[in-house]
N, C-alpha and C positions, 0 to 999 in steps of 0.2 A: 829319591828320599830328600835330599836337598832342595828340589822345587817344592815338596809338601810342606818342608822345616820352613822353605822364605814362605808362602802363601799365610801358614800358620800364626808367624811372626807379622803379617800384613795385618793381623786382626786381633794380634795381643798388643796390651794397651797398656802393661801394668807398671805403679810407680810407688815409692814410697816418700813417706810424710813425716819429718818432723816437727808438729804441731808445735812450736812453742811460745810460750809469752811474749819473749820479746820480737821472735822471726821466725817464721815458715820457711823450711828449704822443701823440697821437692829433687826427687833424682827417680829419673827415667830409665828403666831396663833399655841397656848400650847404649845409652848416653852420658850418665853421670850427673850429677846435681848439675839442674838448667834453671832452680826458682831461688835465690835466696833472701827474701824481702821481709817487711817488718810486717807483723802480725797486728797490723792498723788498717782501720776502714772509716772513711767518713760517708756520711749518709744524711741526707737533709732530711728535715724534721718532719713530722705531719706524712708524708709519702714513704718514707722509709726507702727512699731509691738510693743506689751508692752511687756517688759521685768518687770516689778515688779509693783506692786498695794500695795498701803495702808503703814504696818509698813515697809515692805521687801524698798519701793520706797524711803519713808521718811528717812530711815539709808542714804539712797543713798544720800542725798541731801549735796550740795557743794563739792563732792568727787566723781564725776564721767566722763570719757575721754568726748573727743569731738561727740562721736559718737553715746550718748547718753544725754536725758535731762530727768532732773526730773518736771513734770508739777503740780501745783496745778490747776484744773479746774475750782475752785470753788472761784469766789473773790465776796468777799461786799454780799454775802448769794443769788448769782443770775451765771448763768452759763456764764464761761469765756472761754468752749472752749467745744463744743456741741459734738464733735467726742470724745474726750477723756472721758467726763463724761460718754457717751455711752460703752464705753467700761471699764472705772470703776465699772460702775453700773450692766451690766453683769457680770463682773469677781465678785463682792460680791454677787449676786443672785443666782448666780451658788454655789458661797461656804455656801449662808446661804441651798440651796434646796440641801441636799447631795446627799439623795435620790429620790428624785425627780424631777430630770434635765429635763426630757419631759413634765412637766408641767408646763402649764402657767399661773402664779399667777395673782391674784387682789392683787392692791399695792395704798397702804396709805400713801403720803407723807406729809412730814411738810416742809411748804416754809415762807417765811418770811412775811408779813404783807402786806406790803408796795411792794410789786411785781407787775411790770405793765404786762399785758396780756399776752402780745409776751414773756413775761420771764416766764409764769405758763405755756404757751404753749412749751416752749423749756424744760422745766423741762418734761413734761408732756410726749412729743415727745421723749425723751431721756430716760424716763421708758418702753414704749412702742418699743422701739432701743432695748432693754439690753433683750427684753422677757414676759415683762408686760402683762397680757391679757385686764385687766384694769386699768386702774390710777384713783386714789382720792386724790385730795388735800386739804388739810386744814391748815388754818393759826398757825403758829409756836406759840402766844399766848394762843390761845385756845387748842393746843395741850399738851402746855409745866402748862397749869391751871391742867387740868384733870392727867397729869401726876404726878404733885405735889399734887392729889387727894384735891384738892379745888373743891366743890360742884357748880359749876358756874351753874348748872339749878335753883338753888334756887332764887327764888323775894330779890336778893341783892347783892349791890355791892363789886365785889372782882378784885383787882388790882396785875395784874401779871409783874415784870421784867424779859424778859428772854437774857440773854446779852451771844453771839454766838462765830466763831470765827470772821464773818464778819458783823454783825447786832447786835442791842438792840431793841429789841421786847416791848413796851409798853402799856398795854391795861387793860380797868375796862369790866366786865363782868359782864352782870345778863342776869338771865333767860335762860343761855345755848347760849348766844350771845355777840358781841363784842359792846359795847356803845362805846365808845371811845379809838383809837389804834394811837400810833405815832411809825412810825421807822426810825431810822438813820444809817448808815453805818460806824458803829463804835462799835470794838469788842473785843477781844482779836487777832486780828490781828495787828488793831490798835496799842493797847498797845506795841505790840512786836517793831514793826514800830517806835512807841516813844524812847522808850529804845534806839534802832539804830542807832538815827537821834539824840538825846542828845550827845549820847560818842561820836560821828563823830566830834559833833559843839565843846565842851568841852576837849575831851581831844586826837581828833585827832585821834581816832579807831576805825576801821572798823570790825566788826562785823557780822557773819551770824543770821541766823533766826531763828535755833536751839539754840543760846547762850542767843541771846535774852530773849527764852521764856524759857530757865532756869533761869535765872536773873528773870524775873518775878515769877514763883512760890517760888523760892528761899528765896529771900530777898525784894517782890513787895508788895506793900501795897499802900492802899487809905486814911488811915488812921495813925497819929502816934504808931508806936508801942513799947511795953512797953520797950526795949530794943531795942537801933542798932544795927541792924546785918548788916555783911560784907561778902563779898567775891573776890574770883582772879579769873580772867577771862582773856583767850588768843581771844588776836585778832591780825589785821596786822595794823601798824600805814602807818595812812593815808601819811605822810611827807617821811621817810626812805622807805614803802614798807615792813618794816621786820618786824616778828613776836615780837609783844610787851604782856606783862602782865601787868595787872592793878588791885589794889585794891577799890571797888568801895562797900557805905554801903546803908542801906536802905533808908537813908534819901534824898539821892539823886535820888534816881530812883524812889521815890514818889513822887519827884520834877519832873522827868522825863514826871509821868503819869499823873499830875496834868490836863492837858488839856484836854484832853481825857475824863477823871473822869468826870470834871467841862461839859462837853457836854452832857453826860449821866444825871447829875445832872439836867439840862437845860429842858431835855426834859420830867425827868421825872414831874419837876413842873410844862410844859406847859400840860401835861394831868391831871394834877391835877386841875388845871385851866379850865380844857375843863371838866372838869365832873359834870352831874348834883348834883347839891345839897344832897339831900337824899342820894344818890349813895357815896357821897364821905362822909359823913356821915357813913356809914357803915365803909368805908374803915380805917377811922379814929378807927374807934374799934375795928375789925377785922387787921390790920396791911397790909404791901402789903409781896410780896410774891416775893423773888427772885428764876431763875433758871439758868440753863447751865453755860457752864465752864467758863464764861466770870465773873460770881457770884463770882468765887472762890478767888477774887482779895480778898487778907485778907484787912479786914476794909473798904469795900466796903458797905457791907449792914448798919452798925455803921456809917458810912461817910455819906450817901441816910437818915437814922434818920434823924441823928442829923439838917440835912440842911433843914428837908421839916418837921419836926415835925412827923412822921407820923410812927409808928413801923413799922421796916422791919425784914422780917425773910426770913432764906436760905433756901428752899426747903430740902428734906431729901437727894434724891440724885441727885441735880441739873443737873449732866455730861448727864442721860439717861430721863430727864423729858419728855421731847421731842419726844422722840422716843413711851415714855411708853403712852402718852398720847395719839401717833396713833395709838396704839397698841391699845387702848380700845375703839377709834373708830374702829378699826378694827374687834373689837370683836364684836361690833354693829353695824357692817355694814348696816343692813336693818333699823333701827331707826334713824341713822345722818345722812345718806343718802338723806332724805326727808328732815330732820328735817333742814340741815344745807349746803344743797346743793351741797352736793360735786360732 
């Protein structure tokens, strides 16, 4: 039986995928997440050939001739350019399957919530592009619960954030199902976006995307923190054209992200609102549960408290919940399958 089981396992191939905006992971049945790169490709122009994927493409970005572009695929947590995510998605399936290129896996992804048909079906079509033999999708809440190992099969409710590079994933859970889910398009994307769009209005500097989203982990906060911190940042001023520096502290780039925050706030008390009694009664004692990288806004979860009453905690390792969470439907493929439609 054992020889059957290894031979069996010689020629399954399956892995799951969390698509998203800002980063694709990948995790291998008995391996564990083996991809965790940015959700960037550059691709020269006129030929459409890729010249770089992932961290190799993302160095590239704002520093490369006319003759190439660096593309993000992936906006608002839904596909923005179906050719290139196809050929993303192979270049990472190839490097998660090292040794096994001629096989074609069963593939688990996590998509956002709130995705209308024609966007699961373009995800879907675009795994199935890159080599998939099958695709299974399940919603990024329910993925990113089970990842943060929250018992969501249990008779009780349990309230997950999971905030993306392009989505905030919203949802109470019991019984191994979603009771109430809200998503909006608003993530660490957004945030970076904010950040951009303040220094432009304020102090007249123009900024790229990678400075941004150093400024945000940096010195970015949702909350007051216990000290100012500052930093110097080069950009080009909007008015002369020439490269300017700026000292710029915490307290204003929380001013920056106050809108943002305040949205995520917004929605997360209209599911709070939308949830049965009993259900939210648990939630009230068991606390809700934040994930992904969009969590990591320091004073974010303290921020979600304090406004809604309600304890919030950061998953253990927010950045992979998502991915780990397909990963264990993937490990029970034949159980969630039925169970939960995929």
């Amino acid at each position: 039986m054992n020889l059957v089981k290894a031979i069996a396992d010689a020629f399954v191939n399956d892995i799951a995928i969390d698509l998203g905006t800002a980063n694709t992971l990948i995790y291998v049945k008995g391996k564990g997440v083996v991809i965790n790169e940015p959700s960037v490709v550059a691709v020269q122009t006129g030929t459409g050939l890729v010249r770089a994927v992932g961290n190799e493409a993302k160095n590239m970005l704002g520093k490369t001739p006319g003759d190439i572009i660096v593309i993000r695929p992936m906006r608002e947590g839904v596909i923005a350019d179906f050719d290139v995510v196809g050929k993303m998605l192979k270049y990472f399936i190839n490097k998660a399957q090292v040794t096994r290129k001629l096989v074609h896996p069963r593939v688990v992804i996590s998509v956002p919530s709130g995705v209308t048909e024609v966007e699961r079906r373009a995800v879907r079509e675009s795994a199935l592009q890159a080599g998939a033999a099958k695709v299974h999708l399940v919603e990024a809440p329910r993925a990113a619960a089970l990842g943060a190992n929250i018992p969501i099969e249990e008779p009780a409710g349990h309230m997950v954030i999971d905030i993306g590079g392009g989505t905030t994933e919203i949802a109470v859970l019991s019984l191994g199902g979603i009771v109430v889910s809200n998503s909006i398009r608003v993530g660490g994307d957004k945030f970076d976006e904010a950040i951009m769009a303040h220094l432009k209005k304020y102090h007249n500097l123009i900024i790229g995307e990678k400075t941004a989203e150093d400024i945000k982990i940096k010195i970015g906060s949702a909350y007051p923190l216990k000290n100012v911190e500052s930093m110097e940042i080069k950009g080009r001023d909007a008015v002369s054209g020439l490269p300017r520096i700026l000292k710029i502290d915490s307290v204003e780039v929380r001013e920056a992200l106050q809108d943002m925050v305040n949205k995520i706030l917004e929605t997360v008390r209209q599911t709070l609102d939308q949830t049965p009694p009993e259900l939210a009664s648990d939630i009230l004692e068991r606390g809700i549960v934040m994930a992904g990288g969009g969590s990591l806004l320091r004073g974010l979860p303290k921020f979600i408290a304090k406004n809604t009453g309600v304890p919030v905690f950061l998953a253990d390792d927010p950045l992979v919940c998502d991915v780990i969470g397909a990963g264990k439907f993937l490990e029970n493929i034949k159980k969630y399958e039925t169970q939960f439609n995929l």
